[in-house]
C-alpha positions as CSV (number, residue, x, y, z in Angstrom):
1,X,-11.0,35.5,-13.1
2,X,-14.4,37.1,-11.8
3,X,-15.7,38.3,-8.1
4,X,-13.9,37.6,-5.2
5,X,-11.5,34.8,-6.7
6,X,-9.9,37.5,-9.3
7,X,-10.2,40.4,-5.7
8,X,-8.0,38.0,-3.9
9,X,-5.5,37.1,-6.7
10,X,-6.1,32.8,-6.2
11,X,-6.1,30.9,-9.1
12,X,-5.4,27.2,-8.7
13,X,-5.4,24.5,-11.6
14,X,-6.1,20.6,-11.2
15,X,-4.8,18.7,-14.3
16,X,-6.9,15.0,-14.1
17,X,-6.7,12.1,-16.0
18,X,-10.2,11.7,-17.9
19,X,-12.6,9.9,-15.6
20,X,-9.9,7.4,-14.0
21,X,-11.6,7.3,-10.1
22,X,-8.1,9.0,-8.8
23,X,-9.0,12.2,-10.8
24,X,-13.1,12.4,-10.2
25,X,-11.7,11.7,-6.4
26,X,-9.0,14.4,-6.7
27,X,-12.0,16.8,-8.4
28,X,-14.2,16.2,-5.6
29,X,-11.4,16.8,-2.6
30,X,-10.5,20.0,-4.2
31,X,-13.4,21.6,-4.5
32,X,-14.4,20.8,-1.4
33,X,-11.3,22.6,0.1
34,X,-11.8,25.2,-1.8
35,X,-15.5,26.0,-0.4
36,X,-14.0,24.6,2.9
37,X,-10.8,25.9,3.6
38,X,-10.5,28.8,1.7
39,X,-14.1,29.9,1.8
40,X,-14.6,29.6,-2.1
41,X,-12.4,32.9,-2.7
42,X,-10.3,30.7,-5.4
43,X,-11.1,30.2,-9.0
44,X,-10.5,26.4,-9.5
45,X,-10.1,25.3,-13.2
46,X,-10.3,21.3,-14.1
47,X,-8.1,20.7,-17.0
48,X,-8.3,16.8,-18.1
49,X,-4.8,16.2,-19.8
50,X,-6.4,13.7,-22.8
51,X,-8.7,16.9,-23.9
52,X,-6.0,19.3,-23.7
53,X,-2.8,17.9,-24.2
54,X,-1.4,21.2,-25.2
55,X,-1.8,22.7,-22.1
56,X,-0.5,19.8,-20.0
57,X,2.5,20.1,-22.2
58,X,2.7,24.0,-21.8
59,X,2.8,23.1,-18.1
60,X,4.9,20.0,-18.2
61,X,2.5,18.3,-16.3
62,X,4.1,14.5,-16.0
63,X,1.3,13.0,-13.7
64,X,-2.3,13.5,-13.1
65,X,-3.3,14.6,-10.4
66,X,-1.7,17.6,-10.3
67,X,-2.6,20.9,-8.6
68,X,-1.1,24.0,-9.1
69,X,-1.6,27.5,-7.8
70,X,-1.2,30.2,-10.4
71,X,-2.0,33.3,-8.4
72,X,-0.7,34.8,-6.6
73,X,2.8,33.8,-8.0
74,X,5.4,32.1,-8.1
75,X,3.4,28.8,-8.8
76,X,3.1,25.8,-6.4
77,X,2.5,22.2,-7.2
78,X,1.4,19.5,-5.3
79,X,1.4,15.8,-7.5
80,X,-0.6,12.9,-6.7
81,X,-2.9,12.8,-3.5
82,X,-4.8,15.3,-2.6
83,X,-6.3,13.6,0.3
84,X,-4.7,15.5,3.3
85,X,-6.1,19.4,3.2
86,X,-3.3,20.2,5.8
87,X,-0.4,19.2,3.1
88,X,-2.4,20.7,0.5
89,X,-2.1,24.1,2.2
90,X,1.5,23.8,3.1
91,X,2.4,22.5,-0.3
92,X,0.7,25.5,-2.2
93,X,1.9,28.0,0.2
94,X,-1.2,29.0,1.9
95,X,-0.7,28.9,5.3
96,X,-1.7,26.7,8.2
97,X,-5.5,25.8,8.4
98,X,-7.7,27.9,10.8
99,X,-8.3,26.6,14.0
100,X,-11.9,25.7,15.0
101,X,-11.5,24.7,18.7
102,X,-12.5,20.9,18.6
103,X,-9.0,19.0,19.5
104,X,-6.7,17.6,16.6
105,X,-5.3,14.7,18.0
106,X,-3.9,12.8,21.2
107,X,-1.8,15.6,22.5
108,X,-4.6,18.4,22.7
């Protein structure tokens, strides 16, 4: 890890499937909530399971997409869509999003 990603200890890893439009979908939603949400202080790595088996096997990784938090430990997956940031955080342990003022929903 380098800068700020390696000072704060986040390290997540996407396993995709080549260029199937679920992974370039899943490549673009992360990345964006990794400049969003956590302010780009994550190193993201994009692993495409048919270029490196071997490390989707190290991982047992069974489905693409897959997203998993190595740092800080113990890892956190999340499997399939990515598409809701708020699940995303819970399911990799990061904590509820930050507020920014503007009402959520019906009850607010």
């Amino acid at each position: 890890m380098t800068g700020k990603a390696a000072a704060d200890g986040l390290a997540l890893t996407l396993y995709v499937d080549g260029a199937a439009t679920s992974s370039m979908h899943a490549i673009e939603i992360v990345r964006r909530f990794c400049d969003e949400q956590l302010g780009g202080h994550a190193e993201l790595e994009v692993i495409d399971v048919h270029q490196q088996p071997e490390l989707a096997a190290r991982d047992q990784i069974v489905a693409a997409p897959t997203l998993v938090r190595r740092l800080p430990g113990p890892p956190r997956r999340i499997v399939g869509d990515l598409s809701d940031t708020a699940w995303m955080r819970l399911g990799l342990d990061l904590g509820p999003a930050e507020l920014s003022g503007a009402p959520s929903g019906p009850d607010e």
